[in-house]
Every structure is written in C-alpha cells, then in structure tokens.
C-alpha positions in Angstrom: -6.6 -43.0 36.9 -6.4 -40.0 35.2 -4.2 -37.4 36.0 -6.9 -35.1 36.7 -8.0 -37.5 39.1 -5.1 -38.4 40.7 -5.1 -34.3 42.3 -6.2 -33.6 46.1 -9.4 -32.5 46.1 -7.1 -30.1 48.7 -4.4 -29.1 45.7 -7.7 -28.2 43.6 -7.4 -24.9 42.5 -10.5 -23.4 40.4 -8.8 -21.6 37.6 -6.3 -24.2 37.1 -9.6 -25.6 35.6 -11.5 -23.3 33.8 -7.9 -22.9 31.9 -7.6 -26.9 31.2 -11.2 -26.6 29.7 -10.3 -23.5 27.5 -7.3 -25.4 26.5 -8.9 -28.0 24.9 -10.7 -25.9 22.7 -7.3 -24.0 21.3 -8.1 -20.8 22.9 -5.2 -19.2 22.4 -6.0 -15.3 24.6 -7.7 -14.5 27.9 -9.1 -10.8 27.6 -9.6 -9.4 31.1 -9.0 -6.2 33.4 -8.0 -8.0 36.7 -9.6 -8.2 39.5 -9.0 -10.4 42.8 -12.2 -12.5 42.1 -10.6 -13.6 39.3 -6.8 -13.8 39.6 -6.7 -17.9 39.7 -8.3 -17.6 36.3 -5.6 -15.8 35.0 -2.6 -17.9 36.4 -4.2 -21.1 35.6 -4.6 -19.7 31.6 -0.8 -18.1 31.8 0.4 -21.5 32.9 -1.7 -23.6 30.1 0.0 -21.2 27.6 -3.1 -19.2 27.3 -1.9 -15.5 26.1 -3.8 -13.2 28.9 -4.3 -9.8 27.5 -5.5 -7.1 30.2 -7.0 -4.0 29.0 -8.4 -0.8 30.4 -11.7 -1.4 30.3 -14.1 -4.4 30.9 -15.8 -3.9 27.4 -12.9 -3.6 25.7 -11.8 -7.5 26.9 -15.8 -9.0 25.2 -15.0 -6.9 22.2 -11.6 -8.0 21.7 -13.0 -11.3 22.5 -15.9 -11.2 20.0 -13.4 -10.2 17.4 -11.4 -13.5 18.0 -14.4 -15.3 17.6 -15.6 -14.0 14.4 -11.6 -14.0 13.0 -11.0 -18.0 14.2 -13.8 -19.9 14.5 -13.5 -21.2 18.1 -15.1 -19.2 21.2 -13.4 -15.4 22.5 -13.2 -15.8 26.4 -13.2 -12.7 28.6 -12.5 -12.9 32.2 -14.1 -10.1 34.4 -14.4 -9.2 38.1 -17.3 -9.2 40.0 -19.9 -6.3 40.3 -19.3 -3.4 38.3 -16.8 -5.7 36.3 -19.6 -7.7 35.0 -21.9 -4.9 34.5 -19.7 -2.9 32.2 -19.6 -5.3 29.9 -23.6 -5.5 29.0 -22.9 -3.2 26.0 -20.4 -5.5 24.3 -22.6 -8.5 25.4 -25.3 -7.7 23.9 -23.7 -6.6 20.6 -22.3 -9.9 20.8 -25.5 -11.5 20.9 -27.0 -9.4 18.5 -23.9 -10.2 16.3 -24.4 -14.0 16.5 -21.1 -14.0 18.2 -19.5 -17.2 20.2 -18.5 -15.6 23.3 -17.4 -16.8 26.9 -17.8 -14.8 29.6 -16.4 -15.7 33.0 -17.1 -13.6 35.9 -16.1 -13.6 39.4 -18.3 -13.4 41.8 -18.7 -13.1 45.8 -17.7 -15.9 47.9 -20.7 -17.9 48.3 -20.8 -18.2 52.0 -21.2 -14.1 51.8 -23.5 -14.0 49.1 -26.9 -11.7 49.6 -25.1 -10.4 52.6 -23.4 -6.8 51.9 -19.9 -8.0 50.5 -18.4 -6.2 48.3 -18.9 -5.8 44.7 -22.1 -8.7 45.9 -25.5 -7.8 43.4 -27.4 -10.4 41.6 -25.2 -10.5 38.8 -27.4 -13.4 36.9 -30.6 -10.9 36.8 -28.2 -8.5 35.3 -26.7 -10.4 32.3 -29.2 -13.2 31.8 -31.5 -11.1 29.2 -28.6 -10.1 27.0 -26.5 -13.9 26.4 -27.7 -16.9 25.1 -27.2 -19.3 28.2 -26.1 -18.1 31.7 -25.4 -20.4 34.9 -23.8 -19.7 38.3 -21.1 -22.5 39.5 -21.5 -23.4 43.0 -19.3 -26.6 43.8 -15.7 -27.3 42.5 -16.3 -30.2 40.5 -19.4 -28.8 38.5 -16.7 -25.6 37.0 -15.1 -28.3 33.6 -18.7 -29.5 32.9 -20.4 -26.1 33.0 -17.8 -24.4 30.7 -18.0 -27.6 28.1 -21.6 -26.8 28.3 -21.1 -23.0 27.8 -18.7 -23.5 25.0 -21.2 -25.9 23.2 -24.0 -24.0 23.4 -22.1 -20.5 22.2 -21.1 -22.3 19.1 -24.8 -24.3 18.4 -27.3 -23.7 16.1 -27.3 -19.8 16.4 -24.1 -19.1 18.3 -24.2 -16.3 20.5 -22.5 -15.3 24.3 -22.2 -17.5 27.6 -21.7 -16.2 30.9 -20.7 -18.2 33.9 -20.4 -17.0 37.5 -17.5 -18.6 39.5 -17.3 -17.7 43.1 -14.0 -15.9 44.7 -14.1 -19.3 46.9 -14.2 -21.8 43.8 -11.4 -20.8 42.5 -8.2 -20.1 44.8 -7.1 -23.5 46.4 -9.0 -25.0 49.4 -6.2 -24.2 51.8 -6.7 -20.4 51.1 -10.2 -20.6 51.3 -9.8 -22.3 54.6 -7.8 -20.0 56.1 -10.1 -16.9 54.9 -13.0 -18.9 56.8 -11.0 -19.3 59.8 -10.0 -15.7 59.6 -13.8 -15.0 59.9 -15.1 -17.6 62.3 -16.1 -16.1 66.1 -13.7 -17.2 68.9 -14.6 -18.5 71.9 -17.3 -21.3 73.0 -21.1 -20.3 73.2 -23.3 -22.1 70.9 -23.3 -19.7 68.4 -19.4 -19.5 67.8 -19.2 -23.5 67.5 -22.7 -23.5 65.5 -20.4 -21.1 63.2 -17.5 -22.9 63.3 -19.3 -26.1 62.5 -21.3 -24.4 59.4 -18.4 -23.0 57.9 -16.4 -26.4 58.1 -19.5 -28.0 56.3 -19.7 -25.3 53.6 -16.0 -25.3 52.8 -16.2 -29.3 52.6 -19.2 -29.0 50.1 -17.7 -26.6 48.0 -14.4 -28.9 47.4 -16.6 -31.7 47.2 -14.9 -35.6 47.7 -16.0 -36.3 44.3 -13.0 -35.1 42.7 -13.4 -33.5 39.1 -13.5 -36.0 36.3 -11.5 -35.7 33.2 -14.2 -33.9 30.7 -14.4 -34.4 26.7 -15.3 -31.4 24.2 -19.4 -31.4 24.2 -20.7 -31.6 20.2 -21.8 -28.6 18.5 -25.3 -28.4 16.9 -25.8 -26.9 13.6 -28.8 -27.2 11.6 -28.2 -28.7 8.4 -30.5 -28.2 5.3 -32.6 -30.9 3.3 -31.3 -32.3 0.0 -34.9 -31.8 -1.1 -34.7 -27.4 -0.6 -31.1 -28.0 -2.7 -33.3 -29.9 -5.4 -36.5 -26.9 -5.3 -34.1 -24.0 -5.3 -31.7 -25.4 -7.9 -35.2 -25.8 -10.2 -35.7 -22.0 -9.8 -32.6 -20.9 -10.6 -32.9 -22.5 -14.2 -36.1 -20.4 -14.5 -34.8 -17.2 -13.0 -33.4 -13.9 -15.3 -32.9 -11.8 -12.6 -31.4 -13.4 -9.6 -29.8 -12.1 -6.4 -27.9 -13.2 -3.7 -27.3 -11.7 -0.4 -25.1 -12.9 2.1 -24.4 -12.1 5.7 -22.4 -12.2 8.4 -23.8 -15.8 9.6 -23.2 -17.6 6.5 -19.4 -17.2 8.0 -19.9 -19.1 10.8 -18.1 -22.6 11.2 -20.5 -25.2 10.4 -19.8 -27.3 13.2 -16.0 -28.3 13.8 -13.4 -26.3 11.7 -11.5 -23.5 11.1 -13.5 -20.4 10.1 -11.2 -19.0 7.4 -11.4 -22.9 6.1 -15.2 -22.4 5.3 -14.7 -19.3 4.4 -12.6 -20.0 1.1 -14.5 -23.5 0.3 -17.8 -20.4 0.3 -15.6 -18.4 -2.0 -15.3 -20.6 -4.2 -19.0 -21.8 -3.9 -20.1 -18.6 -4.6 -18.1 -18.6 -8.1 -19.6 -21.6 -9.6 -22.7 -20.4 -8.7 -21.8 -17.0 -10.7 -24.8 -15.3 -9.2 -24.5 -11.2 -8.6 -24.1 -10.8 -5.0 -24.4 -8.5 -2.2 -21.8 -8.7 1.0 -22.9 -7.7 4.7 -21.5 -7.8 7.6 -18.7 -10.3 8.3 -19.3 -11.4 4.7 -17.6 -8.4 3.3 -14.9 -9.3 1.6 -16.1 -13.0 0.8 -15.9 -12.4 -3.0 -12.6 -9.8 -3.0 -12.9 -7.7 -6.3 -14.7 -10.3 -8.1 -17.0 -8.9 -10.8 -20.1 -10.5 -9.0 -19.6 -8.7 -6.2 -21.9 -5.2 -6.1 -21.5 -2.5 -4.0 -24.2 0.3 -4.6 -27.7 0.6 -5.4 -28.5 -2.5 -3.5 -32.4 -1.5 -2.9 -32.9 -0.4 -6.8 -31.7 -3.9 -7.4 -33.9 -5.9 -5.1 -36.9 -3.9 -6.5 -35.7 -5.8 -10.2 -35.1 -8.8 -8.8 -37.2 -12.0 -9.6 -35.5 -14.1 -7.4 -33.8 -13.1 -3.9 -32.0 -15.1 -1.6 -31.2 -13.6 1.8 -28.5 -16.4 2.8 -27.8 -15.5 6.6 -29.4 -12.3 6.1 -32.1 -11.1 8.5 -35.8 -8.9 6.8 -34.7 -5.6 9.4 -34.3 -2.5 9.0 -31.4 -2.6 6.5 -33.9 -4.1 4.1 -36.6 -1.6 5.7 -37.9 -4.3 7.1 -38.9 -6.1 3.7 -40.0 -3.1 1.9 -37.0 -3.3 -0.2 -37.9 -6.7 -1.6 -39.5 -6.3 -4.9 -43.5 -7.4 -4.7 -42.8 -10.2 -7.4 -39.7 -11.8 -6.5 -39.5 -15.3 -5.5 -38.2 -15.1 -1.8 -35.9 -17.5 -0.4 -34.6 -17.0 3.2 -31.4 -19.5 4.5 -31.2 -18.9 8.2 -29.9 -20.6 11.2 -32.7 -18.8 13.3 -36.5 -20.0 12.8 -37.5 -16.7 14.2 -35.1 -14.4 11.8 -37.0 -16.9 8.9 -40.1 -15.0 9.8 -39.2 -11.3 11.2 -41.3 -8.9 8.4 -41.7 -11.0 5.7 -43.0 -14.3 4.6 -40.7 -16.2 2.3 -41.8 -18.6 -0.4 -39.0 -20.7 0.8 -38.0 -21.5 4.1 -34.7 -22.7 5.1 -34.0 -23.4 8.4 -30.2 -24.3 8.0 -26.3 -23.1 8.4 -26.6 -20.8 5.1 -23.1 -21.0 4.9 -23.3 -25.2 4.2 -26.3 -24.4 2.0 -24.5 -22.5 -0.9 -21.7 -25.1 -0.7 -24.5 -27.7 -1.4 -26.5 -25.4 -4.1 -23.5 -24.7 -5.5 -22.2 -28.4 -5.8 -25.8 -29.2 -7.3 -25.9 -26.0 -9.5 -25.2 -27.5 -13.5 -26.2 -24.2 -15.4 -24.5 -21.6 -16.8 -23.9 -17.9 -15.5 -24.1 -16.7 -18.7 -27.8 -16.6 -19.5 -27.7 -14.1 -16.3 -25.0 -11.5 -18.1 -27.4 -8.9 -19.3 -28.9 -8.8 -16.0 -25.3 -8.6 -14.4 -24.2 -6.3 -17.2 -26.7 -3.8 -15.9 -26.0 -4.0 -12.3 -22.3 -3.9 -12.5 -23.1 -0.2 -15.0 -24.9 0.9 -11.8 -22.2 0.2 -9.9 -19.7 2.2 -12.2 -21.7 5.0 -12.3 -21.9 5.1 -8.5 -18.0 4.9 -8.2 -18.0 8.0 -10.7 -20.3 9.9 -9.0 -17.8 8.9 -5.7 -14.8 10.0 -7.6 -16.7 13.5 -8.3 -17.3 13.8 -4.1 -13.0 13.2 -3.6 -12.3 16.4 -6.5 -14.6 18.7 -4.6 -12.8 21.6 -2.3 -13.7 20.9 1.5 -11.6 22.7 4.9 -8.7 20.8 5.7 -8.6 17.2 3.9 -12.0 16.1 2.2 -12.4 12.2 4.0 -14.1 11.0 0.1 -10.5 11.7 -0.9 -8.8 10.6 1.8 -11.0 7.4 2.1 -10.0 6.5 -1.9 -6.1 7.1 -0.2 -7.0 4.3 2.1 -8.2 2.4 -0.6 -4.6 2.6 -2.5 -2.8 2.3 1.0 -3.6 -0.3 2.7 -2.4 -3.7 1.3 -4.3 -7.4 0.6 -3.4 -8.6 3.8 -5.0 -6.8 6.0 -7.9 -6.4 8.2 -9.8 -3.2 8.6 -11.9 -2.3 11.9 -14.8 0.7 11.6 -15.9 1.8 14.8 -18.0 5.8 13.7 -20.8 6.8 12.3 -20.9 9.1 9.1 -16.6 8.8 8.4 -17.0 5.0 8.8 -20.2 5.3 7.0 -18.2 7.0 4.0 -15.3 4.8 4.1 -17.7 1.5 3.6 -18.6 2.7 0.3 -14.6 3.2 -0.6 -12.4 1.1 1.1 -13.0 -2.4 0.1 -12.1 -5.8 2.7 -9.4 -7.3 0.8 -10.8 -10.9 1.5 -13.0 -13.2 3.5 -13.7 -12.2 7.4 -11.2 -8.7 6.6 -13.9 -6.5 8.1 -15.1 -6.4 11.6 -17.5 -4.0 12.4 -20.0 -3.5 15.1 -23.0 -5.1 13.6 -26.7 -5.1 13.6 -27.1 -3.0 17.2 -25.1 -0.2 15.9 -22.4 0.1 19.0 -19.8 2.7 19.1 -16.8 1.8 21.2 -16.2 -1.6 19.9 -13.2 -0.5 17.3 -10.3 -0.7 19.9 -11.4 -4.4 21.3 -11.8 -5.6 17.7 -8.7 -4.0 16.3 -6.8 -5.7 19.5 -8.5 -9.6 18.7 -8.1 -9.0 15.2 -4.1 -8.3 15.7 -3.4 -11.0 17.7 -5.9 -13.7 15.5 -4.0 -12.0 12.3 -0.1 -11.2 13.4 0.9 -11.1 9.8 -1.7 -9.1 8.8 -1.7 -4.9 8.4 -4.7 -3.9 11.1 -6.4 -0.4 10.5 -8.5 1.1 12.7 -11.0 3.3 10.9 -12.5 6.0 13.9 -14.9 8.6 13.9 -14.0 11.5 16.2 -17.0 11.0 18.4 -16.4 6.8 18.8 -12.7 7.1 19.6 -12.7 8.8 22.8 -14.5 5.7 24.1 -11.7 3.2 23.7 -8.7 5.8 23.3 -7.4 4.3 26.5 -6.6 1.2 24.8 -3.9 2.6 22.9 -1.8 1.6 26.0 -2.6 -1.7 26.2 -1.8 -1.9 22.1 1.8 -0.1 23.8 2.2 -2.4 26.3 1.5 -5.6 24.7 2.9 -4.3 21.7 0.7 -4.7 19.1 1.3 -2.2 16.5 -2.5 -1.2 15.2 -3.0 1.8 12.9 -5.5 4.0 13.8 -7.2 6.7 11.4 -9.4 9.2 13.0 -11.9 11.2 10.6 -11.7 14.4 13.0 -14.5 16.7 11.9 -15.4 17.9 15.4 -18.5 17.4 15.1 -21.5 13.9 15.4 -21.8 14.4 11.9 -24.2 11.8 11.5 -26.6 12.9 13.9 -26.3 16.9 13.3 -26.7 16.3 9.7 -30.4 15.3 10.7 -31.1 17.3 13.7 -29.9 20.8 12.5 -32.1 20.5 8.9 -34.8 19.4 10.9 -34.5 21.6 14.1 -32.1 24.2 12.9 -30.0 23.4 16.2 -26.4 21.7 16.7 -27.0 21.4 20.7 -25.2 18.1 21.8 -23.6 17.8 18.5 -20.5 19.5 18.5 -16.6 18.2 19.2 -13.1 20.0 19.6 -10.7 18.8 17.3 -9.3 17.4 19.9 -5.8 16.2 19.6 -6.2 12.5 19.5 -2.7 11.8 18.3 -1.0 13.3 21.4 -3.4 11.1 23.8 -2.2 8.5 21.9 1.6 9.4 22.1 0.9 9.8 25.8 -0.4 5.9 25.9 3.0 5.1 24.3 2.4 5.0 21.2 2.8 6.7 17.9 0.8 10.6 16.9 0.6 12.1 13.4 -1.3 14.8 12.3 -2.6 15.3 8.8 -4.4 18.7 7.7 -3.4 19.0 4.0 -4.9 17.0 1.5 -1.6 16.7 0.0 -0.1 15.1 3.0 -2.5 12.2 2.9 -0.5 10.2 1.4 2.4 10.6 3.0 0.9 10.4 6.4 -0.6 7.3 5.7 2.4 5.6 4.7 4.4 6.8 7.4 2.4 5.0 9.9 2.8 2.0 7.4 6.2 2.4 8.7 6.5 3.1 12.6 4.0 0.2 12.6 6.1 -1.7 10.6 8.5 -0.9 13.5 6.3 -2.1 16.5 4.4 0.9 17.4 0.8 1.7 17.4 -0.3 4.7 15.5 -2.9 7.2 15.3 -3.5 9.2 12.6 -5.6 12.3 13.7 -6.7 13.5 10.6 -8.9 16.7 10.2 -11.5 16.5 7.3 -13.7 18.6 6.3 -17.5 18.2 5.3 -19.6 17.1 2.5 -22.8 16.4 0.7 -21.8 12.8 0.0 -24.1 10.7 2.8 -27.3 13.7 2.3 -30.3 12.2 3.3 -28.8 8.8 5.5 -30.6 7.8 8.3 -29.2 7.3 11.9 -32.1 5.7 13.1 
C-alpha cells in the first residue's frame, strides 16, 4: 500500500494534492493573489516546498508563470480565485497561448453543491477561458484532482505546448471534515420532508465528492513531440550543397524542450548546432540570444535579405505579419518551413518543404548530417554582415543627435555597455522597447522574454518576477515604456516584499509614442495619446523599493550603475528616465 493510499479518504485534503502532483514535475513557484477558494492550494505547495509567490494582480501570477516556463523548461503554475480571479487573467492566457507557452492554471471555483445558484464569485468560468487555452476541464470528485493535473501538465507541454486550466471546487479542496461542517451549517432544522430530503441529499453529495475510492498514487503522463523524418534531414541537406544564398530564421519554438529535459540543456546543444551549420541567421522571439555575438547572427535589414535569398528556412517561425504575411519571402527562394504546428505550416504561404516537427530537434539532426563547408557561403555572408554595419552606423548617428532631456538611442547603447553577460533582459513598451531591440543585445540563449506574437503590454513585471527567481544569479532588467508600466507598477511591492531585487528602466517620454507617431501625421491630432512624466520612481519608492531619476544625458551612466549597486544590495530599482524624441523608428507600424 502506498502511502497515498494508506490516507482517510476523511484526512484527504484537495490541495495537499494538486501540490504532490506539481511536485513531481520540479515546480519549484506557485504564482497566485489569494483567495479563500484557493487557500488549501497554497498550504499544500508551501508544505511540499513549493515557493508560493503572491502578487497584486491576477495577471501578474500567469505572466510570471509564463516566464518560468519559457526560462526552465517544465510547466509555470498559477493559482487564482474564483470569478473575477479567473477572469482577469484572460489577457496573460491568451498571450500564453499565442506564445506557445506551457502554463497551468488552477482556479477555484464555487462549491459544487451551490453551483448555478447565486453564490458568490459563481459564473460559468469554463465558457470564459475555454477559447483562449489549449485544454480546459472542471474537477468534480476528490480522487479525479492527481489524474486531471497529470493530464493538464502533459498536454501543456505536447506537440505545441500551450496553457491548461482546471477548475477545483472550494469543496474539493479543504478536508472533508470542514466541508461537512459547512454543509451542516446550511442544512434546514427541523423534521418535514423537505428538511430530511435536504439533509439526506447533502449527506449523499458530500460522500460522492470524497469518494471511497481513495486517490491512487499517479506517475508523470508522457509528453508528445513530433519528431522529423530522416528522409526531410537527407532532401534538405541535398539543397543546402546547391544553395549560394541561404537563410535561416529561428523562433521562439525551436526553444522548446523536445520532450524530457532541461530547456537551457537544448538550448546550448542548438547553439552549437547552429555553428556547424555556419548558416547566416535571424533570432526571434525567445531565440534571441541563441547565437550571442556570433558573426552569423544578423540584426537589421532582415526583409532586404529574404528578398535575396535562394533558400529560407523558417525553423519555428510562423508566415504572419512579421514576415507580412509571406510577402517578405523572395518569389524564387526555395521555402522550407520546420513547425510543430500543421496549421502554422500553411498560414500565407505554401512551402516547398514541409516539416511537421520540433524545429528545435531538426537543426540538431541537419546539423549532425550537414558535411559541407561554410565557406562557399562567405561572400553571401560578407554582404549581409556589411548591411548590418552600416545599420549600426547609421544607429550610432541617431545616439550623437541633440534631443530634450536624454536621447533613449544613446541611452539604449549605455544599456548595451551596462548590463553584464549574465543577465536577462525583460521589454514590456512599445516604441522605447522597440528602440532598445535594435541596441541592446540578449547576452545568450533564452536572455530575452518579451511579450510575443499578440503584442501585450503589462506582461514586463510578471516576467521580470519568473525570470528572477528561474535566474537568482543572473542581473534582471526591466526595460518599460511609460505607457506599459503603470499596468504592473504595483508589483514593485511584491519584488519588495519577496525581495527580489529587479532593475527597472522606464523610457519616460510622456507620451504613446508609438501610436501618436502614426495618428498625429495622419490625423494631425494627439487626443488619447499624451502622458505626464509621471514620477514612476517615487511610486516605486513608495512599494519599498528603490527611485532614481535621470534627466541629463551625462548622468546616464552613472544612474545606471548606481542601480547596478542598490540591487546588488537587495533592492528593487526603478530608473525613471526622461528621454526625449527622435526620428529613429519613422515610418514603424503599430498595427
């Protein structure tokens, strides 16, 4: 007998096992704002030496949980109440989903005798989340809660990971005796038919829900990941010998752990993959950083190169709009798509070759397979890598030119001399992050979280928070636009109180730079547009932690290194620094 069956189906209590089941999978944090639906959860994960880490707003905790997934390799779990609990996360669910991010969600729901009846914080929470996660299901008896979370886990981590929610009833998870006692509380006194008939029903329900069957002992369900053909190693290897013009481009999903594993494992075997291979390459998304400084990574011009190309592969890489939907692919290349998702293999273009695979595994295999030499591709790299250099001259121009207060070119290339190799660098804004992406390099593999595909402001706090605890050794900067950090601000007193000492730079130009830049030249109008420059470093001093302010460029520096320092110390820090504008992003495209 095991000693899970050896418990009382009356000592049973419901978050002791949801945290036996996240246990076994080496999470290491609970993310949650608390809640009394939920409170078992979090006593069972404090007391299976599960770090739980409450934050100030719902989203925050799937953000933060989303980062831990992308940073380790195993699922992010966040625990919410029931009601508006669970509906304030949507935003970060779906970014997670969009993201291809392994997330658990547990939320708490009514007590199922109550359910559909008025109770508090009651809706139909399933119709609510369902669209925006991969897999969703509602537990409804005590022994069902360790085989629907191995299920959950399995599936957020299969074929192309994405976020789980399951529902767990107030009454599933506090011990039976509690629950009983809550029934009796609400069970009519006295002896007509209907008060027994009550009585009885109740007795029955609570009996059904703590089921005789007690909980067997569960084992960790098998993740499915698609893995490729020798035969598409064999094609593809045949075209690189004839190509003169190749081009890789490798996203966020080529990251993911191809089945069991550590994520920073695959991540350096890809590295080196990439290497031998010796093809000029393009980074997005969690693959930023992959290739460090290496000279086959490129950083500018991206479209003007696909348009030369005469063989593109888009390894994890979806045709959307950040390759205009396949307009940016060059009419005679050879196409080949690596993609974990069948649909993403199809979405605005048609690809001469078809992968359905991890791309991640694939390039390990190509590359193993690969016996040619880089060299009869240097011209071709030559040119792409002059490009490049004449992009970062005409950046260098941008930091010398006079702006108000601190020009963010300039202060973006102080970044870039600041912050050290081990570190991991958050953007959460639009046209400062946007600007800083071109500067400030990730100094490895997964070293840069951002939002993603769906474009989400507000995640920078919950990533920079999962990103210091998955990385205590590492330096964790938080890049903010003015208009993104009043969404998560609040969390600078959850980085006080658990003390995590995060950095935070804010590009303060008062102003949604990236969206007036379009609207006033095409409508001559700021409305909606326009910020304070808002002291954001005294909100954050008021959370407990750390403020500076930096106005003149010849500050930067210093600024910059002394929140290197009261971090360094154990304080979080925002630097609220007040930048001026420029012509450097004329002509993006927020849309």
């Amino acid at each position: 007998m095991t000693q899970a069956e050896s418990v009382t189906t009356e000592q049973q209590h419901g978050g002791d096992l949801v945290a036996r089941v996240l246990a076994r999978h080496d999470v290491r944090f609970l993310f949650t704002l608390c809640g009394g639906h939920i409170s078992p959860i979090l006593l069972g994960c404090a007391g299976q030496g599960i770090r739980v880490v409450d934050v100030r707003h719902e989203a925050t905790a799937v953000f933060a949980a989303d980062a831990v997934a992308r940073l380790t390799g195993t699922v992010g779990v966040a625990a919410v109440t029931a009601g508006p609990g669970v509906t304030n996360t949507v935003t970060a669910l779906k970014n997670a989903q969009m993201a291809q991010s392994p997330v658990v969600l547990l939320g708490g729901a009514t007590a199922t005798v109550l359910k559909g009846r008025g109770a508090l914080q009651d809706i139909d929470q399933m119709a609510v989340v369902r669209p925006h996660v991969k897999w969703a299901t509602a537990v409804d008896q005590l022994r069902d809660i360790e085989p629907a979370l191995e299920t959950a886990i399995s599936k957020a981590r299969s074929g192309v990971p994405g976020p789980v929610f399951v529902e767990l009833p107030v009454d599933l998870l506090y011990p039976q005796a509690v629950v009983g006692e809550w029934y009796a509380a609400s069970t009519p006194r006295g002896s007509s038919l209907s008060s027994r008939l009550t009585r009885l029903y109740l007795r029955r329900h609570l009996r059904g829900l703590f089921n005789s069957n007690t909980p067997r002992e569960q084992k960790a369900r098998p993740v499915a990941v698609p893995r490729h053909d020798e035969a598409d190693v064999a094609q593809l290897t045949e075209r690189l010998a004839q190509a003169q013009r190749p081009l890789l481009l490798v996203g966020s999903q080529a990251l993911l752990p191809a089945g069991e594993g550590s994520a920073p494992d695959d991540a350096e075997a890809l590295q080196a993959a990439l290497y031998r291979l010796g093809l000029p390459t393009y980074l997005s998304g969690m693959a930023r950083g992959l290739l460090g400084r290496h000279p086959l990574h490129l950083r500018h011009l991206r479209s003007r190169a696909l348009k030369e190309a005469d063989l593109i592969i888009l390894a994890g890489v979806p045709c959307d709009f950040r390759l205009s939907y396949g307009r940016s692919l060059g009419r005679d290349a050879h196409l080949v798509m690596v993609n974990r998702s069948a649909d993403e293999l199809k979405l605005n273009c048609r690809p001469d070759q078809a992968i359905l695979a991890d791309a991640g595994g694939f390039l390990r295999a190509l590359a193993d397979g690969w016996q040619g030499s880089a060299g009869r591709w240097s011209p071709w790299i030559e040119h792409l890598q002059a490009r490049d250099a004449e992009r970062d001259a005409e950046i260098e121009a941008s930091a010398a030119q006079e702006t108000a207060y601190v020009n963010p070119v300039a202060l973006c290339r102080e970044l870039e001399r600041v912050i050290p190799e081990n570190s991991v660098i958050v953007g959460d804004g639009g046209d400062f992050v946007a600007t800083a992406s071109y500067i400030v390099r990730p100094r490895g593999p997964l070293s840069w979280l951002d939002p993603g595909v769906f474009g989400t402001l507000g995640a920078g706090a919950g990533f920079a928070l999962g990103a210091r605890l998955a990385r205590p050794d590492a330096e964790v900067w938080l890049l903010y636009g003015d208009g993104s950090a009043a969404y998560s601000l609040a969390e600078f007193d959850t980085f006080s109180r658990h003390r995590l000492p995060v950095i935070a730079v804010v590009g303060t130009d008062g102003s949604w730079a990236q969206i007036a830049r379009e609207q006033v030249a095409i409508f001559g109008s700021p409305l909606g547009t326009e910020l304070a420059r808002t002291a954001y470093h005294a909100v954050a001093e008021g959370y407990g932690g750390a403020g500076l302010l930096l106005q003149e460029p010849a500050e930067s520096e210093s600024c910059l290194r002394e929140a290197q320092r009261l971090a360094a110390a154990g304080r979080p820090v925002l630097l609220n620094a007040w930048i001026g504008a420029t012509d450097f992003r004329k002509g993006s495209v927020s849309m």
